[in-house]
LUMFIMI-658384 format. One record per residue (C-alpha): x, y, z; residue number from 1; residue in three letters. Coordinates in steps of 0.5 Angstrom, whole numbers. Each point is the difference from the previous one (the first is absolute). Layout:
N
px/py/pz/seq/type
X/Y/Z/NUM/Ala
...
This chain:
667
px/py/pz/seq/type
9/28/96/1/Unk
-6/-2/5/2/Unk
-4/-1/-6/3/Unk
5/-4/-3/4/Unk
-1/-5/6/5/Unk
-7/1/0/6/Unk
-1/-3/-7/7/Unk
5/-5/2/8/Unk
-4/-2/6/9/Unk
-7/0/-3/10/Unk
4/-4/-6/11/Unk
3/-5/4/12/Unk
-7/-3/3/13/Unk
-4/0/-6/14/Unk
6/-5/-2/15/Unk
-1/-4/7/16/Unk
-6/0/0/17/Unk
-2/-2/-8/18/Unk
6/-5/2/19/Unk
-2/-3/6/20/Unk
-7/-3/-2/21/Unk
3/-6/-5/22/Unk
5/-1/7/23/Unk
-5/-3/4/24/Unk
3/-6/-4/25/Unk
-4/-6/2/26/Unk
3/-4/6/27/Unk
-5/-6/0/28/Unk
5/-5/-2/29/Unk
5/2/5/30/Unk
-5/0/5/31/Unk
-3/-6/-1/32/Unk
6/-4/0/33/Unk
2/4/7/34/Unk
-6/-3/2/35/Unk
1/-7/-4/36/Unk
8/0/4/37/Unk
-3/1/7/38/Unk
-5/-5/0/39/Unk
4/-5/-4/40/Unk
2/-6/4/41/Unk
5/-4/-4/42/Unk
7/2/-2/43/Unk
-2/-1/-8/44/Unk
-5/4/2/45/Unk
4/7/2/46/Unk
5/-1/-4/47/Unk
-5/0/-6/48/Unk
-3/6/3/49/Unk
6/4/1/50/Unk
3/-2/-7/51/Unk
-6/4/-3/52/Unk
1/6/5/53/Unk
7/0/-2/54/Unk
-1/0/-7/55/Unk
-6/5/0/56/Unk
3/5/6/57/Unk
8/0/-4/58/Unk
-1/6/-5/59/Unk
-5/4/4/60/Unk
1/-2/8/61/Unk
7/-3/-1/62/Unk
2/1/9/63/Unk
-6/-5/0/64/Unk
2/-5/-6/65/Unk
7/0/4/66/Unk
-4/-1/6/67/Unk
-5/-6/-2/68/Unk
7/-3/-5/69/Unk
4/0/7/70/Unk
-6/-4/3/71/Unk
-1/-4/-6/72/Unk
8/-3/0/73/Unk
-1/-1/7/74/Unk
-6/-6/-2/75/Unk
5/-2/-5/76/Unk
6/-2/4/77/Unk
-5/-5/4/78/Unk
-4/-1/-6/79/Unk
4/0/-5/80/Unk
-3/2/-8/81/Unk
6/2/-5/82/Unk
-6/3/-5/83/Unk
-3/4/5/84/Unk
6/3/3/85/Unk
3/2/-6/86/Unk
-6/4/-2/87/Unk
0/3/7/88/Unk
8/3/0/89/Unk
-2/3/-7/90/Unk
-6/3/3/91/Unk
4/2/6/92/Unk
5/2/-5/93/Unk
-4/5/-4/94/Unk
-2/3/6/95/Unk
7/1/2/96/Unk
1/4/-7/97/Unk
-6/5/2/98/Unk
3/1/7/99/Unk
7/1/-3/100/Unk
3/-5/4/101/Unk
3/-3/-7/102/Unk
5/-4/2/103/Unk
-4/-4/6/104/Unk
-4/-1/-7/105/Unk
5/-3/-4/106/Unk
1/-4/6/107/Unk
-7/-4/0/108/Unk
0/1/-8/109/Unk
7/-5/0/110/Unk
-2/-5/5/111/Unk
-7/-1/-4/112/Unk
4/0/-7/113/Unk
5/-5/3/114/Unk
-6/-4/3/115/Unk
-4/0/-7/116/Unk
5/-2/-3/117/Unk
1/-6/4/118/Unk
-6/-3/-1/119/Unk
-1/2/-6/120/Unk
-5/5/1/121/Unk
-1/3/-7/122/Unk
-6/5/2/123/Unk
3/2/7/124/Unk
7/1/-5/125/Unk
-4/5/-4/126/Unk
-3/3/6/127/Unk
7/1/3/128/Unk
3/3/-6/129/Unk
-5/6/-1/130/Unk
0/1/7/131/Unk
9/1/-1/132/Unk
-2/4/-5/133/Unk
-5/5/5/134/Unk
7/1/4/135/Unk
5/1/-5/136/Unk
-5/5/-3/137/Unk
-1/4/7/138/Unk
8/0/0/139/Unk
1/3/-7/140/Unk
5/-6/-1/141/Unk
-3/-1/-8/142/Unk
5/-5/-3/143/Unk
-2/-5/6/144/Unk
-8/1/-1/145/Unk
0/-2/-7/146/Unk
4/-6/1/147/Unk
-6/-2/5/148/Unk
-5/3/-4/149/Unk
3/-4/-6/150/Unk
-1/-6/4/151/Unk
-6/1/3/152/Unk
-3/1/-7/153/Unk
4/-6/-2/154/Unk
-3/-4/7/155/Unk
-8/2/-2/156/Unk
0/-2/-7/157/Unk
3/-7/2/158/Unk
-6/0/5/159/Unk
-5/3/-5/160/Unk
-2/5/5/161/Unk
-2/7/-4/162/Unk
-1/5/6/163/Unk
8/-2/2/164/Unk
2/1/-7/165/Unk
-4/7/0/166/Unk
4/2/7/167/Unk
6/-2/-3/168/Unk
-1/4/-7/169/Unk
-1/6/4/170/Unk
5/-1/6/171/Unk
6/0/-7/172/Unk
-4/5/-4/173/Unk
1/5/7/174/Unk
8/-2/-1/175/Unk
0/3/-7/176/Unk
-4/7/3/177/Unk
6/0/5/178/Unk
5/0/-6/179/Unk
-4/4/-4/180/Unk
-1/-5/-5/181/Unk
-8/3/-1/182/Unk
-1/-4/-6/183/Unk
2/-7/2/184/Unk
-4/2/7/185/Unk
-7/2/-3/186/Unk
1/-7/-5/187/Unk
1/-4/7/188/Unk
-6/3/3/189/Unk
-5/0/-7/190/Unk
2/-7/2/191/Unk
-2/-1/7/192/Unk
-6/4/-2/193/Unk
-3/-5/-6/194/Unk
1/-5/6/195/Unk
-3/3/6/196/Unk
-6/1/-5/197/Unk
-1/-7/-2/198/Unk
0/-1/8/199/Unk
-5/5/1/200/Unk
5/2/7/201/Unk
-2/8/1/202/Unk
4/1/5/203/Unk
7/-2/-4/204/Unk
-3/4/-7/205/Unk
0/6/5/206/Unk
7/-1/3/207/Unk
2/-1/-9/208/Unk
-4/7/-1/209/Unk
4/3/7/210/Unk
6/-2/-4/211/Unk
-1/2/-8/212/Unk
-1/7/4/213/Unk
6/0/2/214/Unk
4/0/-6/215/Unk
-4/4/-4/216/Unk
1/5/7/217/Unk
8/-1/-1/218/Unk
-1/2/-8/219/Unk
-4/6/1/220/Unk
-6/-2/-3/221/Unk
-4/2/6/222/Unk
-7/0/-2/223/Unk
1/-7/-1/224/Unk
2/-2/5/225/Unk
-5/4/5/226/Unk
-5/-5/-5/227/Unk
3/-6/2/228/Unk
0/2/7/229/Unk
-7/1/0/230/Unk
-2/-7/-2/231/Unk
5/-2/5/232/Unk
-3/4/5/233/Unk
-7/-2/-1/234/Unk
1/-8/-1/235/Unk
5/1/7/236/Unk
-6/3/4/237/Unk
-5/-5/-2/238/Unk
5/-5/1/239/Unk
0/4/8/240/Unk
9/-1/-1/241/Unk
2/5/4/242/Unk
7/-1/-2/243/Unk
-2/0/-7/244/Unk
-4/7/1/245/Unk
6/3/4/246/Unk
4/-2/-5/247/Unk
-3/4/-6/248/Unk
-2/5/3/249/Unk
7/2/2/250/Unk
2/-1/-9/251/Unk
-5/5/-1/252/Unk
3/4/6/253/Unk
7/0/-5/254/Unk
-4/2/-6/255/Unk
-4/5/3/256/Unk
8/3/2/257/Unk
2/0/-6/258/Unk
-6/3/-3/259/Unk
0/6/5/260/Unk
-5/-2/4/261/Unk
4/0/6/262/Unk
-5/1/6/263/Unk
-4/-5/-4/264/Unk
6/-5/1/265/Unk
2/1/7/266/Unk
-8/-1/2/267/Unk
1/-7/-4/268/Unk
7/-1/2/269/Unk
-3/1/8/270/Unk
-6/-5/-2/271/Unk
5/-4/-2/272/Unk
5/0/6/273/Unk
-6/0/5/274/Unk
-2/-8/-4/275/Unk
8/-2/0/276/Unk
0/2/8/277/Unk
-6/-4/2/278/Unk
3/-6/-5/279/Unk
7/1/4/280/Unk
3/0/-8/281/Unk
6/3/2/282/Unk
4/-1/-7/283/Unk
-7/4/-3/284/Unk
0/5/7/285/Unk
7/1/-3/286/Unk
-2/3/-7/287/Unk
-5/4/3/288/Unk
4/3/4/289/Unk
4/1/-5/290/Unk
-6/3/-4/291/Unk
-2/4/4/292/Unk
6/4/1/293/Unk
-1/2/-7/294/Unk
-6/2/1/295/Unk
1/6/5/296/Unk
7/1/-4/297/Unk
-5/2/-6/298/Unk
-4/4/5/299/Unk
6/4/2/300/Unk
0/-3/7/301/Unk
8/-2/1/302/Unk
-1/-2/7/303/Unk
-6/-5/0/304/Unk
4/-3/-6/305/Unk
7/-2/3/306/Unk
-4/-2/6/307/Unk
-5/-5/-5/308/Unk
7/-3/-4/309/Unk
4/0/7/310/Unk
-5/-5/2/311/Unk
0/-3/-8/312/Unk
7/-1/1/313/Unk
1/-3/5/314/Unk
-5/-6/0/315/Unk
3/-1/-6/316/Unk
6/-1/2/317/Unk
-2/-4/6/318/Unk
-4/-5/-6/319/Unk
6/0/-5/320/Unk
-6/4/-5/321/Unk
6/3/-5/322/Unk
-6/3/-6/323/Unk
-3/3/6/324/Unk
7/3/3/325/Unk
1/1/-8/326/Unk
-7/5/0/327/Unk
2/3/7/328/Unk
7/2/-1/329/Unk
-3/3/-8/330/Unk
-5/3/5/331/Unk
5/3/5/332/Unk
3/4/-7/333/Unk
-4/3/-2/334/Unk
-3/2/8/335/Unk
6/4/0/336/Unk
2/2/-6/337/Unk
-7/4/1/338/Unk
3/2/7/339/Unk
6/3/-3/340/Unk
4/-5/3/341/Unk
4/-2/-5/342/Unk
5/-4/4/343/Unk
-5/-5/3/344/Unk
-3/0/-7/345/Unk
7/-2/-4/346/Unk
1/-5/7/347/Unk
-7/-3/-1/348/Unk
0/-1/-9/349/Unk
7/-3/3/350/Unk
-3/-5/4/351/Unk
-6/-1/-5/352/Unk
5/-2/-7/353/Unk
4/-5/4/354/Unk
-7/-4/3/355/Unk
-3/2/-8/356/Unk
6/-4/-3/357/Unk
0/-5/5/358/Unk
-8/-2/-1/359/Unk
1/1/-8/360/Unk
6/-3/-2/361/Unk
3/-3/-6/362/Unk
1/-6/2/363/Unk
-6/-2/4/364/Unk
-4/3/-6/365/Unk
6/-6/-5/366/Unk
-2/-5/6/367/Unk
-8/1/-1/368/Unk
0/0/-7/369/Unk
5/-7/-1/370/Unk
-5/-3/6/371/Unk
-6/2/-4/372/Unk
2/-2/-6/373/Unk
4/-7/3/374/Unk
-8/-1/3/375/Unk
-2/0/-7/376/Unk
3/-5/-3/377/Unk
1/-4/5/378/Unk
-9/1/1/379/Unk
0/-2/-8/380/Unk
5/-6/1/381/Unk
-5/-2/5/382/Unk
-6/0/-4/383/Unk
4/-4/-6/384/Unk
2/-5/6/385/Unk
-8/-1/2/386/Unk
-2/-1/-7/387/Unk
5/-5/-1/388/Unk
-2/-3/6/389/Unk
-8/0/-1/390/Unk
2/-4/-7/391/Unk
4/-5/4/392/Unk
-5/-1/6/393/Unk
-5/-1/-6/394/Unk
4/-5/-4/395/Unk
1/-4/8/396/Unk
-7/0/1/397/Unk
0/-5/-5/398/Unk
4/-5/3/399/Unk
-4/-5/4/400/Unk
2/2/8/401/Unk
0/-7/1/402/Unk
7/0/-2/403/Unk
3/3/5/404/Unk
2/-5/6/405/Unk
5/-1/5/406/Unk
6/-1/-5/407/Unk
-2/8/-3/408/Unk
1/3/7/409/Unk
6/-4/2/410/Unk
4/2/-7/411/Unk
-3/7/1/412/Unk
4/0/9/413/Unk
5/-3/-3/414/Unk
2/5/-7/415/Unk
-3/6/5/416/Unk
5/-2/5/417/Unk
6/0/-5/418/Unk
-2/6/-4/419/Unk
-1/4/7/420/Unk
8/-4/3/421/Unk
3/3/-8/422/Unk
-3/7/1/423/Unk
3/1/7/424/Unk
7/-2/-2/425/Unk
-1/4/-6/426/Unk
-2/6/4/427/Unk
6/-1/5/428/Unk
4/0/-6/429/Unk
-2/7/-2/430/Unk
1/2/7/431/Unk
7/-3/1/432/Unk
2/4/-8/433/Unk
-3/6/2/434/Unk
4/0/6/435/Unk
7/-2/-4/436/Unk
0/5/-5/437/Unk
-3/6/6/438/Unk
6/-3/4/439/Unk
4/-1/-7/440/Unk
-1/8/-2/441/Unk
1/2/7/442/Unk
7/-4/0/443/Unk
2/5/-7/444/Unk
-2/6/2/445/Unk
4/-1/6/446/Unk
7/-1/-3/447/Unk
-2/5/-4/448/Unk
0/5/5/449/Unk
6/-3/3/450/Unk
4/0/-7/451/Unk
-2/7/-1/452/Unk
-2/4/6/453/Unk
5/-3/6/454/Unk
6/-1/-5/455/Unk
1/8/-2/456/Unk
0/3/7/457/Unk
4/-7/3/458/Unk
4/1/-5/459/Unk
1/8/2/460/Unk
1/-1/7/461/Unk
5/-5/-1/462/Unk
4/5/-4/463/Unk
-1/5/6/464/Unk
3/-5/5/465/Unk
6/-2/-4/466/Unk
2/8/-2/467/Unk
-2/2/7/468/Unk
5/-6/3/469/Unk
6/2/-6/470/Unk
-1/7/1/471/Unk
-2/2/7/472/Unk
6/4/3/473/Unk
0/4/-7/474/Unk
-7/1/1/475/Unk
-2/8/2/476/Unk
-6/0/6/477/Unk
-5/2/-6/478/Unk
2/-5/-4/479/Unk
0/-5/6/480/Unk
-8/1/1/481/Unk
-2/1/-7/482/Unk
3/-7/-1/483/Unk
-4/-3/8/484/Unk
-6/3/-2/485/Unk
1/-3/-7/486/Unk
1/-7/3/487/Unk
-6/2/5/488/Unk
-5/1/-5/489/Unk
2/-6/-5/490/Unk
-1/-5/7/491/Unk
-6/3/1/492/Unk
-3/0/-7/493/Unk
2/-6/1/494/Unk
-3/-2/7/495/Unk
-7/2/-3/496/Unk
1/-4/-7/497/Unk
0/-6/3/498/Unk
-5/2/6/499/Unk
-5/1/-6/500/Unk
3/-6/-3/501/Unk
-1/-5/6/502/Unk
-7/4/1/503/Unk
-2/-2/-7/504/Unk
3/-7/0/505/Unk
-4/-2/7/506/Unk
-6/2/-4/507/Unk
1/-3/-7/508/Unk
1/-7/4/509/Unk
-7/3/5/510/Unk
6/-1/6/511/Unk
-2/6/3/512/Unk
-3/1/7/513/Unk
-6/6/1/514/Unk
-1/2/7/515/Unk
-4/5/1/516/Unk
-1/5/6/517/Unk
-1/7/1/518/Unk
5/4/-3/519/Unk
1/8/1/520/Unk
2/3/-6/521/Unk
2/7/3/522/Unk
5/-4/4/523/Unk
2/-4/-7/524/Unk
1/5/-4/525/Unk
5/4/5/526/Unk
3/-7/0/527/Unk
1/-1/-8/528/Unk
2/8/-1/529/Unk
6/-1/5/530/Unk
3/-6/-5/531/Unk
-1/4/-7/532/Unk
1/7/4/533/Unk
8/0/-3/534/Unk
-2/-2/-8/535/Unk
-5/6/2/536/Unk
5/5/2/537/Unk
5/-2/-6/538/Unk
-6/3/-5/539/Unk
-1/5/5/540/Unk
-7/-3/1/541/Unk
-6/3/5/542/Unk
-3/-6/3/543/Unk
-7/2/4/544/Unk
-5/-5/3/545/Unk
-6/2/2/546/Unk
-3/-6/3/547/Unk
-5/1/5/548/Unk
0/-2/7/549/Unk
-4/-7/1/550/Unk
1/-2/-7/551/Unk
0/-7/2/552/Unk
-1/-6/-6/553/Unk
-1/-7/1/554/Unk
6/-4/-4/555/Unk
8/-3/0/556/Unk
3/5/3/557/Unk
7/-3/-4/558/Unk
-5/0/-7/559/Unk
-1/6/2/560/Unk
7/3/1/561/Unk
2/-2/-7/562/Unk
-6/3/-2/563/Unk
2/7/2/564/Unk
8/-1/-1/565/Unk
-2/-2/-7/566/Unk
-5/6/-1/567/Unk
5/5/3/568/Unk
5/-3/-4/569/Unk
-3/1/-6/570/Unk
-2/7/1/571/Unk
7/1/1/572/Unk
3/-2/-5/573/Unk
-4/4/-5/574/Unk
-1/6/3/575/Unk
5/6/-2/576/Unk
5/3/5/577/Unk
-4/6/4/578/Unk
-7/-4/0/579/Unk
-5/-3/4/580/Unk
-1/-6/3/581/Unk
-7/-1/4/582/Unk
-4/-4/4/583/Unk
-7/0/2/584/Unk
-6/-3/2/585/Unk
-8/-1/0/586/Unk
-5/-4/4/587/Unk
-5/-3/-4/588/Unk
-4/-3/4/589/Unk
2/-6/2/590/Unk
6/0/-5/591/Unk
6/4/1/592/Unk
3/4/-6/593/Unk
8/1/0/594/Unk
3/4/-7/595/Unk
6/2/-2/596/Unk
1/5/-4/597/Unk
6/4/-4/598/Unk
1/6/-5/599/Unk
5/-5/-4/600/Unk
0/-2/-7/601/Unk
-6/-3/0/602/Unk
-3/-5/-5/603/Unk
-5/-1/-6/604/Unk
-6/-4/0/605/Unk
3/-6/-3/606/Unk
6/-1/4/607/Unk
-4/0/6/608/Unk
-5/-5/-2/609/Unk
6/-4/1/610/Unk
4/2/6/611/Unk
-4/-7/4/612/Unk
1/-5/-5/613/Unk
4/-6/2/614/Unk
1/-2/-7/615/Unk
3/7/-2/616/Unk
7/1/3/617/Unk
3/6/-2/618/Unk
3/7/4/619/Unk
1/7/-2/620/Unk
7/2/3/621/Unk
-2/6/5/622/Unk
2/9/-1/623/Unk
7/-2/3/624/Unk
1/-6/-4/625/Unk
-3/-5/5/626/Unk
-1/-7/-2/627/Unk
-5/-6/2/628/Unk
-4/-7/-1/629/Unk
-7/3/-1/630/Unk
-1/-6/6/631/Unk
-2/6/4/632/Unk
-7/2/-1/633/Unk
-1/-8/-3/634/Unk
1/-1/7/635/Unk
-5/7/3/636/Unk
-6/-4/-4/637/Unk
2/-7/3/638/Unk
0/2/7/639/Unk
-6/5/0/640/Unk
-4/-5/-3/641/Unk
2/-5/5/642/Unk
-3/4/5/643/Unk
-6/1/-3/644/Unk
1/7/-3/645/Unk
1/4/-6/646/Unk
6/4/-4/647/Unk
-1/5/-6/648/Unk
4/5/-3/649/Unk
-2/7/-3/650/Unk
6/4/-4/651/Unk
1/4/-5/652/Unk
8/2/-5/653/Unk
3/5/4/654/Unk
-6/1/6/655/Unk
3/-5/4/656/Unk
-4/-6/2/657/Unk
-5/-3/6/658/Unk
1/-7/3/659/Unk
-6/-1/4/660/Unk
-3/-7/5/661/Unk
-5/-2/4/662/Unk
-1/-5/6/663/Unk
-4/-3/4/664/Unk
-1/4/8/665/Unk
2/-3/5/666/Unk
-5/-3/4/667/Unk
């Protein structure tokens, strides 16, 4: 073992010491201009010095390019210069995506977007769409960065800028890898390399190479990518990008794992977490980790891997990173598969297909696919237009400019203006008849249910009543309590249809108020148990909560107690008798998870894509023969959303089913 370390050891700095070289990467540029910001006078002066200091320092230096940004907005206050600023906040922006701080990054990207767009700054708008992209990228949130991809391309050829539309071919190309679309990935980047060569830009023909790589490494075809990453490797270090050399070294640290090499990939993969550190990259920092887990996993040293990968998981959580979750809760399996630890690998496999089946779904990988192809023809519809468009500036050269006068530019005002007065009332229009026929659909569904749900059980209780009237000194004592408990559970079906039916009225007209506050979910749940316990116990029905203490979320206290009464009530209703009902809990962040689960009749695949749809208005009755509006879980979905969470459901026939929201923590 000694001797394993030694040969690690020596390994190691033979690395360091080969890769060190090319990153005594010049700092001339930075210097000079440090020097320039110190001496310069005026306030253009220093803010043209720390423009550049930003622009140079935010992929490499990002704490300085946030520093010098902050500098720089503080001049544009007094002195302002929109231009200026909104490639200070892209800037700043991009730093913010190498230190993880994602959403302050967002933040800047908006604010510079919307500025853009007020002054109709074309290029600044290209700059702010790649830039979203970055973000959208590090957040594996792929459907959002191919739309800012789509419109970044789209942005740089209305502006003729060719490096911009390489960026963006790369950024959409990255899309398809995630999605594993491997032949529309390389054909994007072929693209952007044919571009990036005609512009003689190295350092983008290296990220091409760096990238290519990586397909070729998730089709297996390994010596191809070592090749790539080679040729990428050699340009990043002429180039002296440190980001760009950590960034390959760690590929071929995954190639090398692949292909056995593994003392040689946890030396590359150490390498590589040393440049991320110095970089303070967290969102890379959290992959090596991840990484290098593996690597001592492959070398048998259990203890140091679930060390490397707690830490992964960790910083991964906290930057929102789900592909690094995703690899580190594989990782996580299979560390404990090798333990013998079987629990912990099925707990681990578990939780790695729900987040896989999140990243990749059917319906974002549908999305991607409409938006790709909606860019397309709208690209192709521009290109006819500008055609048309050359053909009509040729003929207008034609005519003499001196026949243009005051009486053109009155006629002009004055057809805008009423062109402008109709298209507003014709949007007004739109408006009031989108809100008619919404109103008009909520008016039908609610006599609907009315006519069908709250007619039967009234009718029930009505006949209840007046036997109960008739024949109440002929009644015997059991007789006597079946028919109250009868009257008591129709009043209360009742009492919860129209408590649903009010709720759902107040959000169909948007008269329902939100007040959000902290909302103990320990303590609601105890609440909401008590209402349902005597329909539980009618079916013989275990109820058990597991809320943890402290589980506090930031919500409507009011939304929420519908929530749980509907999801409990739900849960009810379609357990058999002698089942289970639970309810738990999990921090997740900065986000509490409430789940409901039971071992009922359960449903398939197709039945519970429909459960949220408004439009959709059915109820199956329950194992006691239970009826419903199908309102409640309508309404589960409207009020988790207005409080900024999210409602799922996993379930199959005969296994029961799992209602699952998040919220916001309180503050």
């Amino acid at each position: 073992m000694k001797k394993r370390n030694v040969k690690v050891f020596f390994g190691f700095m033979v690395i360091v010491v080969f890769l060190s070289m090319p990153l005594l990467w010049a700092t001339e540029v930075v210097e000079e201009l440090e020097n320039r910001l110190q001496q310069a006078a005026s306030p253009s002066e220093r803010l043209e010095c720390l423009s550049g200091l930003v622009r140079i320092c935010m992929q490499e230096v990002p704490l300085k390019a946030w520093k010098y940004g902050s500098q720089a907005l503080q001049i544009l206050q007094e002195f302002p210069d929109d231009r200026v600023k909104i490639r200070v906040l892209n800037g700043m922006c991009w730093a913010c995506g190498v230190l993880g701080r994602y959403q302050e990054g967002l933040d800047m990207a908006r604010e510079a977007k919307t500025l853009a767009g007020e002054i109709n700054d074309k290029e600044g708008l290209a700059i702010t769409f790649a830039t979203i992209t970055n973000i959208y990228l590090n957040l594996s949130d792929f459907d959002t960065a191919l739309d800012y991809a789509l419109k970044a391309r789209a942005m740089n050829e209305t502006v003729g800028n060719k490096r911009g539309i390489a960026s963006a071919l790369n950024s959409i190309a990255r899309v398809h890898r995630h999605q594993k679309k491997y032949e529309e990935a390389l054909t994007n980047y072929q693209e952007a390399m044919k571009i990036t060569e005609e512009l003689g830009n190295n350092e983008n023909a290296a990220w091409i190479l760096n990238n290519m790589g990586t397909v070729y490494w998730e089709l297996k075809q390994y010596q191809t990518a070592l090749e790539l990453y080679a040729r990428g490797l050699k340009i990043m270090k002429e180039v002296e990008s440190k980001i760009g050399i950590a960034q390959i070294i760690y590929n071929i640290a995954c190639v090398y794992s692949k292909t056995g090499k593994h003392t040689e990939a946890l030396q590359y993969d150490m390498k590589a977490l040393e440049l991320f550190q110095e970089l303070e990259n967290k969102g890379q920092i959290a992959y090596t980790y991840g990484s290098i887990g593996r690597d001592y996993r492959n070398l048998k040293d259990y203890p140091k891997a679930l060390d490397y990968l707690d830490k992964g998981l960790k910083m991964a959580i906290e930057l929102g990173v789900k592909v690094a979750e995703e690899a580190i809760y594989e990782e996580y399996t299979q560390v404990y598969e090798a333990m013998g630890d079987y629990q912990n690998a099925l707990l681990y496999h578990k939780r790695f297909k729900n987040i896989s089946d999140d990243i990749l779904n059917e319906d974002i990988n549908e999305r991607i696919a409409k938006k790709q192809v909606s860019y397309d023809l709208e690209r192709t519809e521009k290109e006819n237009q500008l055609l048309k468009k050359n053909n009509q500036i040729q003929k207008m050269e034609l005519i003499s400019l001196t026949m243009l006068s005051v009486l053109v530019l009155i006629i002009a005002i004055v057809t805008y203006n009423r062109y402008r007065t109709r298209k507003k009332a014709e949007q007004v229009l739109r408006v009031s008849e989108q809100k008619l026929k919404k109103m008009n659909a909520a008016k039908d569904k609610l006599f609907t249910i009315i006519a069908h749900d709250l007619g039967s059980p009234l009718n029930s209780l009505l006949l209840s009543a007046g036997h109960l009237e008739n024949h109440f000194q002929s009644l015997g004592e059991e007789e006597l309590e079946e028919f109250i408990h009868n009257i008591y559970k129709q009043t209360r079906d009742m009492s919860d249809l129209l408590e649903n039916l009010l709720q759902w009225a107040m959000v169909q007209i948007g008269k329902i108020e939100q007040n959000p506050e902290t909302v103990d979910f320990r303590l609601l749940t105890e609440e909401t148990l008590e209402q349902i316990e005597y329909s539980a116990q009618k079916k013989k029905i275990h109820l058990a909560s597991h809320i943890m203490e402290n589980t506090f979320a930031w919500a409507d206290k009011q939304m929420m107690k519908s929530v749980m009464r509907n999801l409990l009530a739900n849960a009810v209703k379609y357990t058999h008798p002698g089942g289970e009902v639970k309810i738990t809990s999990t921090d997740a962040g900065n986000r509490v998870e409430i789940t409901v689960s039971d071992n009922g009749v359960g449903m398939d695949k197709e039945k519970a894509e429909r459960l949220f749809m408004e439009e959709v208005h059915e109820s199956t009755r329950g194992t006691a023969s239970e009826k419903g509006t199908g309102l409640g879980l309508v309404l589960c979905k409207e009020f988790v959303e207005k409080n900024g969470g999210e409602i799922r459901v996993q379930s199959q026939p005969d296994q029961g089913s799992h209602f699952s929201f998040t919220l916001p923590k309180h503050h």
